[in-house]
N, C-alpha and C positions, 0 to 999 in steps of 0.2 A: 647554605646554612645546614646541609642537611648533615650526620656522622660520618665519617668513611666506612663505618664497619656494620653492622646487622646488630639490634639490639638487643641486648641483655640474653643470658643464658644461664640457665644454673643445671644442676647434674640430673640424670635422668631419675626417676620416679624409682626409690624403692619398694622391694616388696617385704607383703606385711609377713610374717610367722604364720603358718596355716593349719588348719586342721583336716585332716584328710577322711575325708565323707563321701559317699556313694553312695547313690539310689537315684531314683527313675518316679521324680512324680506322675502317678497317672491322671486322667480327666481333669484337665485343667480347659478354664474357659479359651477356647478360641481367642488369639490375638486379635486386635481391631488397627487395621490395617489402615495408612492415608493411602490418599490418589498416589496412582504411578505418573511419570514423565519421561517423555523422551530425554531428559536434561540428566535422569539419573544415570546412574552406572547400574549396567544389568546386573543382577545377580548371577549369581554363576554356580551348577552343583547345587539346586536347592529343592527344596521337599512342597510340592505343593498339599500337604498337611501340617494344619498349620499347629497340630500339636506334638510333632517329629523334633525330639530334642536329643544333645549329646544326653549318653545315660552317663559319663563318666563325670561331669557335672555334678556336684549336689546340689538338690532342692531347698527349697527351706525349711520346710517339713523335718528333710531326713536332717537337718544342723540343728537347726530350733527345737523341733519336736510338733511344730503348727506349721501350720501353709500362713501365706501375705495375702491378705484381699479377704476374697470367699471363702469364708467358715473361719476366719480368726479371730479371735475371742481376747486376746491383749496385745499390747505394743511391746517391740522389742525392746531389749534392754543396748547400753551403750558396750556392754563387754559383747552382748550378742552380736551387735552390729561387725564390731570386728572381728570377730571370730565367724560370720557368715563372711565377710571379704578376704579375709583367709585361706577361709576353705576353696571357695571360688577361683581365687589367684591363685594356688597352689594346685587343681585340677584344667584350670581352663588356659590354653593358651591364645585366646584372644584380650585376655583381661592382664592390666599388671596393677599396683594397686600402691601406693606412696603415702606420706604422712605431710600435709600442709602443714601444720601449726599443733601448739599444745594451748590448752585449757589454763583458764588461772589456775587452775588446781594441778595443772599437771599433765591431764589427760590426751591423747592423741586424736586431732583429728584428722582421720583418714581417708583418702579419696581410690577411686579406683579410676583408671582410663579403660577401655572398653571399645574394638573394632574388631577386622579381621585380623589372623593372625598377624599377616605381614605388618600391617601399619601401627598392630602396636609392638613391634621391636624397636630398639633405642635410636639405632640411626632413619630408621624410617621416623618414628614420632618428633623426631629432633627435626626431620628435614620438611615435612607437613606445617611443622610450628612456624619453623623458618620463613616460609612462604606465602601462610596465613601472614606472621606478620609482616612481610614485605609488600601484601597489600595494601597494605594501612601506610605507605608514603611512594605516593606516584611518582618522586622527585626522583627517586633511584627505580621503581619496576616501570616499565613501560606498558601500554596500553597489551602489547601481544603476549608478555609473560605473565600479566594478569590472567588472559584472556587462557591462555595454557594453564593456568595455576586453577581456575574455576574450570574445566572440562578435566583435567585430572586430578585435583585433589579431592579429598574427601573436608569437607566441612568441619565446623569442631561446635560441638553443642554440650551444655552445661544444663547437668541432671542436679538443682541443691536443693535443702531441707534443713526443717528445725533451727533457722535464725532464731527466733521461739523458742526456747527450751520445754513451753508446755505445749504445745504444737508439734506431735508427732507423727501422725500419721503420712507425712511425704517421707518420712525415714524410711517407713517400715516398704511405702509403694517404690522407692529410689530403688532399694533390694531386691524386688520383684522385678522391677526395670533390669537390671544389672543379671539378675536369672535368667532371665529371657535373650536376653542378648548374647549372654556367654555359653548360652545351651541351646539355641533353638537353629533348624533346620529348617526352618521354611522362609519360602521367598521372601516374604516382607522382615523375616529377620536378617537375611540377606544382604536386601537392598538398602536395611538399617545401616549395619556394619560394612558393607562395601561404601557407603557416601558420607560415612560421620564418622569422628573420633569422637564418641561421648564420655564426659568429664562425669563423674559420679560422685557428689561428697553429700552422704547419706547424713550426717547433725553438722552444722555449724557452732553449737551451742552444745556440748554436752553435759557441763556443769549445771544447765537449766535442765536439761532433760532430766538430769537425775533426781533435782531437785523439782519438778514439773514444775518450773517458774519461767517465766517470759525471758527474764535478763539473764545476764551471765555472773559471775559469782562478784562482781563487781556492783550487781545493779546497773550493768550500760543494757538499753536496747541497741542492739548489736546492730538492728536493721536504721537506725539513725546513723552510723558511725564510721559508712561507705568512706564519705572524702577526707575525715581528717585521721584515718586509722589509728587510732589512740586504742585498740582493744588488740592484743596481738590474735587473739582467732579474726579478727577481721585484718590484720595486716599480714598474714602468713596467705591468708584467703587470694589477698587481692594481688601478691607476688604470683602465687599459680596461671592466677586470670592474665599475668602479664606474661606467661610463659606458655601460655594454651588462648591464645585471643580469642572470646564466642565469638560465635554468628547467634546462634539463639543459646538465648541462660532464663530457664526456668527457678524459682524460686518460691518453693513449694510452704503455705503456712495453711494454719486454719481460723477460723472466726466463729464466733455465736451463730447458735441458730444449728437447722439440718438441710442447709444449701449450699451451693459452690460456684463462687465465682471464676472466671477468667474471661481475659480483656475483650475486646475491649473493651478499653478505660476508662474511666471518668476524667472530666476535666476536671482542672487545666494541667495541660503536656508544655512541660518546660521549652521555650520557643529555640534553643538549640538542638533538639534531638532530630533526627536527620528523618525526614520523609519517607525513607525507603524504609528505616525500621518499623515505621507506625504503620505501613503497610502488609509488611511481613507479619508484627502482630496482632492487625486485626484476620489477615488471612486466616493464621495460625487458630483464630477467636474460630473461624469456622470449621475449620478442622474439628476442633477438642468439640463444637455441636455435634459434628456427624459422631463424632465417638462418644460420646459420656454416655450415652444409654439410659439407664436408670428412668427417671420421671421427663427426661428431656426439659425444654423454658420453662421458669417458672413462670406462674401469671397469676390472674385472679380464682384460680380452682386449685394449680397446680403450688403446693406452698413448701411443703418438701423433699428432699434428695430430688433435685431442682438444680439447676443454673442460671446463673442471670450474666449479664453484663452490662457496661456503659452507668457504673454504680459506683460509690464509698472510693475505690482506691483508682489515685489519681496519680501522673507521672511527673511530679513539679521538684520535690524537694531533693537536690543532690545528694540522699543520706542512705537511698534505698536500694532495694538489691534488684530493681530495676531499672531504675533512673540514673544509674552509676555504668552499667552491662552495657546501656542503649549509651548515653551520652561520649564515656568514657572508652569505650569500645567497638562502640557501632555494631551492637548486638541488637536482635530483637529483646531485649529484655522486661518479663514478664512475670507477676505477682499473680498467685495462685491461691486460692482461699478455699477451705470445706471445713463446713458446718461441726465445732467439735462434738453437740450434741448427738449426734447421728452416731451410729453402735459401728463398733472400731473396723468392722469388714467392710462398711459400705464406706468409712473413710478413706481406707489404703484404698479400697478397688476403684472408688472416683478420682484419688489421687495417680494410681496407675494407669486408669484410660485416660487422665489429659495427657498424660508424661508419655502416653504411649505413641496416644493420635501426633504431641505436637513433633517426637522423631519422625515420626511419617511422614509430615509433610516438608519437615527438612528437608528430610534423606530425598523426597520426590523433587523439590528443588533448590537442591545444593548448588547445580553449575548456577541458576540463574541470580541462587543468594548471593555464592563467592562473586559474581561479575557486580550486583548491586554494591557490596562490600565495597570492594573498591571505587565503583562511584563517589560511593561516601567519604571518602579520603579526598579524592579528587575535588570532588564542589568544597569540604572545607577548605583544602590548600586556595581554592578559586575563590572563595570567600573572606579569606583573610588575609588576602593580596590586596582584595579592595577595600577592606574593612566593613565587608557588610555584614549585619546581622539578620540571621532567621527570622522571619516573621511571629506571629501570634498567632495559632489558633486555635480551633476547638474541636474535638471527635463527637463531643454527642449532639445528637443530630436536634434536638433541642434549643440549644446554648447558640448563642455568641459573642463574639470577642465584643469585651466591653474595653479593656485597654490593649493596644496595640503599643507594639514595641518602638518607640520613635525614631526618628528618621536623624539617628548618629552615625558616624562613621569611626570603627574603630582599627587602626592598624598596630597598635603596641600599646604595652603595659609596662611601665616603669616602677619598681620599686626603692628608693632612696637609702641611700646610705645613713641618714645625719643622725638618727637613732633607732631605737629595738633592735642595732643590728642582728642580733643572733635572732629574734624573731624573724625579722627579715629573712636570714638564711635557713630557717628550719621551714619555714614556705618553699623556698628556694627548692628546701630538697622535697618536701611535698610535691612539688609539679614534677620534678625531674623523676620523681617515683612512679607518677601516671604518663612516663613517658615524653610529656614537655621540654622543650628544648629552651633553656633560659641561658643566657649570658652577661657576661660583666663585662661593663663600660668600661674601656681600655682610656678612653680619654675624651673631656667634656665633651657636652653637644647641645646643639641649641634645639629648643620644639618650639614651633612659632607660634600653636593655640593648642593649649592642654587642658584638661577638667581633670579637676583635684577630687579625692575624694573628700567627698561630706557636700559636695554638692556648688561646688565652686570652680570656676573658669580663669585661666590664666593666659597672659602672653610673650610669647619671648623667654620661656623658662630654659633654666640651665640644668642639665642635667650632669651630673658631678661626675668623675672618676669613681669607679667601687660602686656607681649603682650597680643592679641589674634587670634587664632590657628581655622583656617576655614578647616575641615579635606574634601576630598573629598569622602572620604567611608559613607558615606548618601546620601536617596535616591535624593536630592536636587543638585544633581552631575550638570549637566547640566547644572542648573540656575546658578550657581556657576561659572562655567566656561565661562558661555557667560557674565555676567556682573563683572568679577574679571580679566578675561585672559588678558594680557597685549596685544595682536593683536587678532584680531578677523578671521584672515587668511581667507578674502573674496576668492573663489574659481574662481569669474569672473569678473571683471572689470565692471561692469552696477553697478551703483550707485544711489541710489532712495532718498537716504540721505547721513550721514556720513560716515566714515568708521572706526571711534574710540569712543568706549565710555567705555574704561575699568575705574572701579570705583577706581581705586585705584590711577590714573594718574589723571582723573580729579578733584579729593579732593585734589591732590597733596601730599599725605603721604606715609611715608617710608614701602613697604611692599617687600614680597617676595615668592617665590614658589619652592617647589622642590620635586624628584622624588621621594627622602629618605623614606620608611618606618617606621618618629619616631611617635612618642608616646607620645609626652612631660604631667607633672603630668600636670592636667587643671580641671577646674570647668565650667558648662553648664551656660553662660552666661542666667539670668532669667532677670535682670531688666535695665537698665541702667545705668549705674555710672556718679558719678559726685556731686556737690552737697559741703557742707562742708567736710573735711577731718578729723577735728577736730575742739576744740571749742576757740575760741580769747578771751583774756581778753577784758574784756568793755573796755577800755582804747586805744586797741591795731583795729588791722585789719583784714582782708582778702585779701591775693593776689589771682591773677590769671594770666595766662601767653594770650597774647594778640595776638597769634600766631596761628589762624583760623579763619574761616567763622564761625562758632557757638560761638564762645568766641566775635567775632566784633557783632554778635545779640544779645549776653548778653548786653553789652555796650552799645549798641544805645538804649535798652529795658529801660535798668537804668537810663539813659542819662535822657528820656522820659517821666521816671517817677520824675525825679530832686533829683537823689539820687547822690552824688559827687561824683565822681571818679576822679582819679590823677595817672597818668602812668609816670613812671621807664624808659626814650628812653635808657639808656643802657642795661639794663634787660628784658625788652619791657612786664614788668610785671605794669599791672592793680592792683589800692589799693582802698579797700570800708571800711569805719570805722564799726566799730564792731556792733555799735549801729543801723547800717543802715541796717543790712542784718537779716532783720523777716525769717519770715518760707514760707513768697510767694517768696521772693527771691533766697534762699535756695532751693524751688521746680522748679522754674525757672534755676538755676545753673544746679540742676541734670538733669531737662529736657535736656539740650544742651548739656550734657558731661563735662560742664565746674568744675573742682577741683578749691571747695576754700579753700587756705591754710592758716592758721592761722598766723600771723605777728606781730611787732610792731606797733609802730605808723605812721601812715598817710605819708606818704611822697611822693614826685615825684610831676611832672610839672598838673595841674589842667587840665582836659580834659572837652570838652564846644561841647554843644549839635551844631553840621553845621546847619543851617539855606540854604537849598537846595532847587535852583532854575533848574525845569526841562523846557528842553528846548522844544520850539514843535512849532518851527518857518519852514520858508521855508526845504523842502527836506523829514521832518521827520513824517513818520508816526504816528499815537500814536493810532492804532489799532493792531499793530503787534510788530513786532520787538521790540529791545530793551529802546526801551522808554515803551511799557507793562511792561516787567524783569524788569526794573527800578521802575516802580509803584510798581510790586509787592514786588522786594527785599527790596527796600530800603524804599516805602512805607509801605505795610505790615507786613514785616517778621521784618524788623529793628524800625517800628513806624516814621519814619520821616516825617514831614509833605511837604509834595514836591507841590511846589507852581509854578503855569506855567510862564514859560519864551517866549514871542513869539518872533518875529525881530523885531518888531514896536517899542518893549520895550527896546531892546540894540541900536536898531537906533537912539530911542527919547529916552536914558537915562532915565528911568520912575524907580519910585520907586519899581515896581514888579521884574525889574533887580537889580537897584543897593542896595537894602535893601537886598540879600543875599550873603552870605557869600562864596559860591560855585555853580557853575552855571554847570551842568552834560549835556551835548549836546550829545543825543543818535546816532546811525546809520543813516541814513540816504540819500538821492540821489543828495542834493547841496550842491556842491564844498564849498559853501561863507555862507552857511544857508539865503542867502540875504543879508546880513549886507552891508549898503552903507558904504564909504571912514569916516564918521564919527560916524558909530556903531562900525568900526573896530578900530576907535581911543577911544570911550569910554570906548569897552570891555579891550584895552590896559591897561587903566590909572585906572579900574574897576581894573584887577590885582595887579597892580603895587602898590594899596593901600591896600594890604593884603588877598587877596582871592585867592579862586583855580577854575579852571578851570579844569571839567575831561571828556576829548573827546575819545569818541569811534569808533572804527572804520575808515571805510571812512570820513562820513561828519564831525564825531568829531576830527578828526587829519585834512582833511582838509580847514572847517573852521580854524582854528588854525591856518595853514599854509598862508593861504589869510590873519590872520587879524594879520602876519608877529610876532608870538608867537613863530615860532617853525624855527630850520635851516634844519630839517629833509624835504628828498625831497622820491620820489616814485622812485622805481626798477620799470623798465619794466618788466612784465614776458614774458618770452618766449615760444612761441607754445608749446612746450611738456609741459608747469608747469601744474601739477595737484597736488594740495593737498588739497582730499578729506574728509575734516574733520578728522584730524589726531593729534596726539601728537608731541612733538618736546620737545625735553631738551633744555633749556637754562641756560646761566649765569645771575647769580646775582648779583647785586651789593647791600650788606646786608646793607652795611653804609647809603643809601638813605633812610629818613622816608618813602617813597611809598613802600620798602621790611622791614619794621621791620616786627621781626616773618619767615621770610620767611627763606628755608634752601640756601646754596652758590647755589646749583646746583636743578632747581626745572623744572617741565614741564607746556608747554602751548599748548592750544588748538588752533589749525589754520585752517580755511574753505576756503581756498582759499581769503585771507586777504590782504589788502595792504601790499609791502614791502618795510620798511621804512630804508632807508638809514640814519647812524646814526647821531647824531646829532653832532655838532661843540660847542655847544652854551648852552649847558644843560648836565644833566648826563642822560645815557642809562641803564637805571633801569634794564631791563631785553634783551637780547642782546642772538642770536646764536653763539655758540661756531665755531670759524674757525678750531679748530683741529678735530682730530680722536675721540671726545666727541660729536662729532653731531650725533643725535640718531631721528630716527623719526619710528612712528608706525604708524598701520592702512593702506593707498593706498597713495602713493604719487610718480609722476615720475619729476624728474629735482629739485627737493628740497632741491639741493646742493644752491641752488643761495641765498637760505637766510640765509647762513653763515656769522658770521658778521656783520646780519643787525640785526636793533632794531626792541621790542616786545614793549616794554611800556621805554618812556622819563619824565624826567622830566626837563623842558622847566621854570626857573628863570624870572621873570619882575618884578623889584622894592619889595615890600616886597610880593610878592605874586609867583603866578605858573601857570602852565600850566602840567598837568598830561595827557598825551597822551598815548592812549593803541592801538596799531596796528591792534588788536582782539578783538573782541564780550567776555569781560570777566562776560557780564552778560548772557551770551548765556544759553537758557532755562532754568535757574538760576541752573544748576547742574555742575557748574564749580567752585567748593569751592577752589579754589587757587587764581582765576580772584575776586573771592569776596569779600575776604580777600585781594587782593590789594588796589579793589576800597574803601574799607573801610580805609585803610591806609592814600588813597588820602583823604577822607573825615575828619579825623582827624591830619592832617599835623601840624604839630606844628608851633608853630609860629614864628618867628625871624626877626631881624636883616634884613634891605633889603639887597638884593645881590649886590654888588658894579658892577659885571660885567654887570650885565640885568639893564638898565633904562628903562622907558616906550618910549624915544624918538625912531629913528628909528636905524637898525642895519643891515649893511649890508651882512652879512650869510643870515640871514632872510627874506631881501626884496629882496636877488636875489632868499630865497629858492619859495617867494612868486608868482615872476616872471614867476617860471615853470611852463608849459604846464600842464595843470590838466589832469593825465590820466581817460580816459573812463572808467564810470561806469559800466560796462557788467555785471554784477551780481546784480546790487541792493541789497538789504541784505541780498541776500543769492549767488545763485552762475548764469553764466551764461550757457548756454546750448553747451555742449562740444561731439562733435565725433569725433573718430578716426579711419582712415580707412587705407589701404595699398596708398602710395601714386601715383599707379598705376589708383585704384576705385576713384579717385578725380573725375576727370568727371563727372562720373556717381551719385556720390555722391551730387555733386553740384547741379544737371540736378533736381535731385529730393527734396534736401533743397528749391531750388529755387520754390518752388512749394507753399513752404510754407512761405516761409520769404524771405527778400529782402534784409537783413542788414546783413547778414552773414558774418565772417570773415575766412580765408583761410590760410593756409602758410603749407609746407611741410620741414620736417627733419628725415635725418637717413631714411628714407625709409617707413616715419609715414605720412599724410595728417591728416589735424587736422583743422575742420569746428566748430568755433567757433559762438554760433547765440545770439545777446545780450538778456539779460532776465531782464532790468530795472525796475519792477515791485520787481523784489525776489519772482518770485511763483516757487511752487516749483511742481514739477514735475506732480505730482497728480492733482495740479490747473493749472497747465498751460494751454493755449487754444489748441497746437498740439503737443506737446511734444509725447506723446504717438503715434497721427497717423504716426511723421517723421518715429520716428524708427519702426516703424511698416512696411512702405511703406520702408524703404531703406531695410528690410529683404527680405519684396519680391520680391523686384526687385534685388536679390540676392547680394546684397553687404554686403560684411562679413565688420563684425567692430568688431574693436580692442578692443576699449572701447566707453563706453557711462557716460558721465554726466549729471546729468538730476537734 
């Protein structure tokens, strides 16, 4: 199965425009040097003073005008950063220095590579890369050219920073790192650069930086957005990674507080991530002790500029810029925290003694890591020949595994053809992006016992022509299994983010897995499909099936460009005349998966580009959450031009409201968005004369409910409810235009969401199943209660709607099923008013309005949840109360469960004490059950 050729290549690294600078900083701190090893390559020509550097080098001093670390006084800026890798690249000929990706804004992000001269010349760097990644498939290197490839190559180690836009201080120490290495003359600079190729990309984020905001100009956290690369600085990011494979990827941020974390980890470690990595970074965890200097462990005296470990950040979620390095790569991959509070010298300089200590201990064991490396390749090829999976376990010494991974056998992953094809296919290319080796089913095959996703077992299934067949016997085992596996089988209840992101539940398409040993005949998928099928008479058409998130961006794309389309609602087939489909539409088709099928003439109801009004009145962010997702999905990725809605505007009737045709009111934290007793009557009589309304979430079902659109009221949840970012199957109701395309029985993503009691007054588009069809994955406790209730309504006024979704279905825009809804909503057809809905008043409505509006405890993400034996209440309280005032309490079954509101939506990382509670309730020995954070 394996390729004939060596994968993927792109052109060597250019360099940046430089500025030409000279000087010789003097008295700088002594480097902090790791262990040497016989395993390294000697250094060769070097200065036992360890502050002997090139003078023809510039410092940062002589470019900036400040020294990095001791004695600086601000952060650099994003032009500084380039223009110090500039200067560097343009005096040092160990350094060359290239552009990953640009900025929504435009901006460049710039990387440097960094070794001896020799290895960074193009055919050297090219041939290093080569070999590294020929480690990564035992199927073609052999055990002895590994074995040559680890005693002569040098390593390759990844220096990042500023995923965080307001998190800078790894920039500023990445620079410092990158001086030292491209100027220094002593040994352990050396024996740095004689054993590693180091990757240097000093921001990931420079549009945060500038704006010292977390996200990027989109409102995405960039550090969620690893697997589904939907942000192009993370998708320019993760090409490089595929072109410079780690061994070790630091990923440098900071947190609350004047402390600094690094690993090891907190549990739970995602039970794919290979053994030898979690080895490597706890060593690594010792290393960055002997170097951090400063106060050394934190403890009970010791409280800042301090390190800790086996704390807050945990290696589970596929989304992170460790859990992606390690799983995806077989990197040591590791998250780096210091304290922002602490004054900006002591941040760079602890940020540059980890970065510094953890090259050391590479560089001291490279042969041993490259031969590990390859291991890891090796046991997955061995593991997914048998279909076995990784175990469950736990690093802190504390903890144990409370659920184990069960005793499945997995040898393949099937994807179906019968619908979402282009969803289907943009997965396709998703794996084949991380390197996966997927193929199409040349022709049927039988699997004798398969499990479906949603939690269901088959026998004798056929698998069709035109599937494709994701084998697990390559070395890509791993990645495979953490971004396909239908649960992720968390090991420990501590939750740093979700607890589901299997890719085949959030595209929502028909897939399945099983133990079987086949074979089926298949061809190695190379390009994408999609595209015409065949050729229309001039006369005739092009259909398309209107039944995904990639086929709803072809459409808005067309739409955009004023090429006509006319859809089929009983076929829920899309028509473009023959004449309209050039050769950029045709490459635009195959881009997205989308099949156009050749047809008659033109036919079906005219589809009309929405004229979309976003909302970003009282409550709602428009730095984060899903008003960003909104900018980008429907702004960007669909071309719509989204025109701001504020309350001034639905108060005072103004043209910026009533001139569109659909008005999209995102997440956020007020119940009403403000709307006075005469916004909420205009926004009525605004529907009522032919528009849509599509609320999300809290504020957008909400408002809705205040401006008496909706009968749907809120479920109380109950102290045990947790559902931590999970799947759930629901019913469909297919006949509603908001599910054309969509299958009877389909899955939604739930983070702990409103739950809406169904409606009286509307139809319940998407609704949980009350029988033995309720299925939920990922971590969820008490999840029975939303049996019954509604996911998404739709809510009738005069000739218009009200589109209500329960859930974030633009969530980190990797919920191609939520997408594909809202794009439904957006193209509602038009009809006939509803004789049941007038715009006057109705009383389902105005008593649903009347209801007590439940407290927001989450803001748009979740609130901060313990649970402890309801014995430790007390105690447990004794020390919340230390921290917060507003906490809530209630005990069941023999569970105490301290709820603390988190109105904001930060999430655990940015929270202001999230980290030291549960920190402080460990040591003052109170075991907890779970943590939600």
């Amino acid at each position: 199965m394996a390729p004939s050729s060596r994968p993927f290549w792109t052109l060597p690294p250019k360099r940046l425009a430089s500025a030409a600078t000279v000087a010789l900083l003097l008295g700088m701190t002594p480097l902090l040097g790791g262990p040497s090893a016989a395993s390294a390559a000697p250094p060769s020509r070097c200065s036992t003073d360890p502050t002997a550097r090139l003078s023809g080098v510039p410092t940062p001093e002589s470019v900036l005008g400040f020294p990095l670390g001791l004695g600086q006084e601000r952060v650099v800026t994003n032009d500084e950063v380039r223009t110090y890798l500039g200067a560097v690249d343009s005096a040092s000929d160990r350094v060359v220095t290239g552009v990953m990706a640009t900025s929504v804004l435009g901006q460049p992000l710039p990387y440097a590579v960094v070794s001896t001269e020799r290895n960074v010349r193009p055919a050297a760097l090219r041939e290093i890369a080569d070999d590294v990644r020929d480690l990564r498939d035992p199927r073609r290197t052999s055990a002895r050219t590994a074995a040559r490839t680890a005693k002569d190559s040098p390593a390759i180690v990844w220096v990042t920073a500023n995923v965080h836009g307001g998190e800078k201080s790894g920039t500023d120490a990445a620079l410092k790192t990158l001086y030292e290495l491209a100027a220094g003359l002593s040994c352990e600079v050396a024996r740095r650069n004689d054993n590693l190729v180091t990757i240097i990309v000093p921001t990931q984020n420079p549009d945060g930086r500038d704006a010292t905001r977390r996200q990027n100009e989109f409102g995405f956290d960039m550090n969620r957005d690893w697997f589904a690369r939907t942000q192009q600085e993370t998708d320019g990011k993760l090409e490089l990674l595929r072109r410079y494979p780690p061994q070790v990827f630091i990923d440098a941020h900071e947190m609350g507080g004047r402390q600094y974390f690094f690993p090891p980890n907190a549990d739970p470690i995602h039970h794919e991530i290979a053994g030898e990595a979690v080895d490597w970074i706890n060593r690594i965890g010792e290393a960055n002790k002997a170097g951090f200097g400063y106060n050394g462990a934190c403890d009970d005296t010791v409280t800042t500029e301090c390190y800790f470990n086996y704390d807050t950040y945990d290696m589970f979620f596929m989304g992170y810029g460790d859990t992606v390095p390690t799983t995806g790569f077989g990197a040591a991959g590791m998250t780096y925290e210091k304290g922002s509070a602490s004054a900006v010298a002591d941040r760079v300089q602890q940020q540059f003694h980890t970065q510094w200590s953890t090259l050391g201990w590479a560089a001291a064991n490279k042969r041993e890591v490259l031969s590990d490396y390859f291991d890891i390749w090796t046991d997955a090829l061995a593991q997914g020949r048998a279909g076995a999976l990784e175990p469950n376990e736990v690093v802190q010494p504390t903890n144990e595994v409370q659920f184990p991974v069960p005793d499945v056998t997995i040898r393949s992953y099937f994807l179906l053809p019968d619908r979402q094809l282009a969803d289907v296919r943009q997965l396709v290319e998703r794996l084949r992006r991380m390197d996966v080796e997927v193929y199409e089913v040349q022709k049927a095959t039988r699997v004798p016992t398969a499990r479906i996703f949603g939690g269901r077992s088959a026998t004798n299934v056929t698998v069709p022509k035109g599937a494709y067949w994701i084998p697990m016997d390559q070395p890509q085992k791993h990645w495979i299994q953490a971004i396909m596996g239908e649960d992720p089988y968390v090991p420990f209840p501590y939750f740093y983010d979700v607890s589901s992101w299997s890719n085949p539940l959030l595209m929502g398409v028909n897939a399945l897995y099983t133990g079987d040993a086949v074979r089926p005949k298949a061809q190695l998928v190379r390009t994408v499909s999609g595209g015409r099928s065949g050729l229309a008479w001039p006369w005739g058409s092009y259909t398309y099936k209107l039944d995904s998130a990639a086929a709803a961006e072809f459409t808005f794309t067309l739409l955009g460009r004023g090429v006509p389309l006319t859809r089929d609602l009983e076929t829920n087939t899309v028509a473009v005349a023959a004449t309209r489909v050039s050769r950029t539409v045709d490459d635009l088709a195959e881009s997205l998966g989308v099949t156009l099928t050749p047809a008659g003439r033109v036919t079906g109801t005219r589809l009309s580009l929405p004229d979309v009004g976003l909302f970003q009145g009282t409550g709602i962010s428009t730095t984060s959450g899903s008003h960003g997702e909104a900018r980008y999905v429907l702004g960007k990725r669909w071309g719509l031009d989204l025109k701001p809605v504020t309350t001034a505007d639905i108060n005072d009737n103004t043209e910026a409201f009533t001139g569109r045709t659909v008005l999209l009111v995102p997440d956020g934290s007020s119940p009403t968005g403000g709307l006075t007793a005469a916004g909420q009557a205009n926004l009525r009589d605004w529907i009522g004369q032919g528009h849509t309304y599509v609320g999300l979430r809290n504020e957008g079902t909400r408002l809705a409910r205040a401006a008496g659109l909706t009968s749907t009221t809120e479920k109380t949840k109950p102290a045990d409810y947790l559902v931590i970012g999970s799947h759930l199957r629901v019913d469909v109701d297919t006949d509603n235009p908001v599910a054309l395309g969509r299958p009877a029985e389909d899955f939604e993503f739930n983070n702990s969401d409103p739950i809406l009691n169904p409606s009286t007054t509307g139809t319940n588009v998407l609704t949980y199943p009350t029988d033995d069809t309720f299925w939920a994955n990922g971590y969820t406790v008490g999840a029975d209660i939303l049996k019954g209730t509604a996911a998404v309504v739709d809510e009738p006024t005069g000739a218009g709607r009200a589109v209500l979704f329960a859930f974030n279905p633009l969530f980190r825009a990797y919920n191609e099923n939520g997408l594909h809804l809202v794009a439904n909503a957006l193209l509602y057809p038009t009809g006939a008013p509803d004789a049941r809905r007038t715009t006057g008043p109705d009383a389902a409505r105005a008593s649903a309005a009347a209801t007590p509006v439940a407290a927001d405890l989450g803001g748009g993400w979740r609130p901060i949840t313990i649970e402890v034996a309801s014995a430790d209440l007390p105690r447990a309280q004794a020390i919340v109360g230390r921290f917060a005032t507003d906490a809530q309490t209630s005990v069941k079954d023999g569970s105490a469960y301290v709820v603390i509101p988190n109105p904001q939506g930060l999430q655990a990382d940015e929270h202001p004490f999230t980290k030291d509670l549960v920190r402080a309730l460990r040591a003052a020995g109170v075991p907890l059950r779970s943590v939600v954070a």
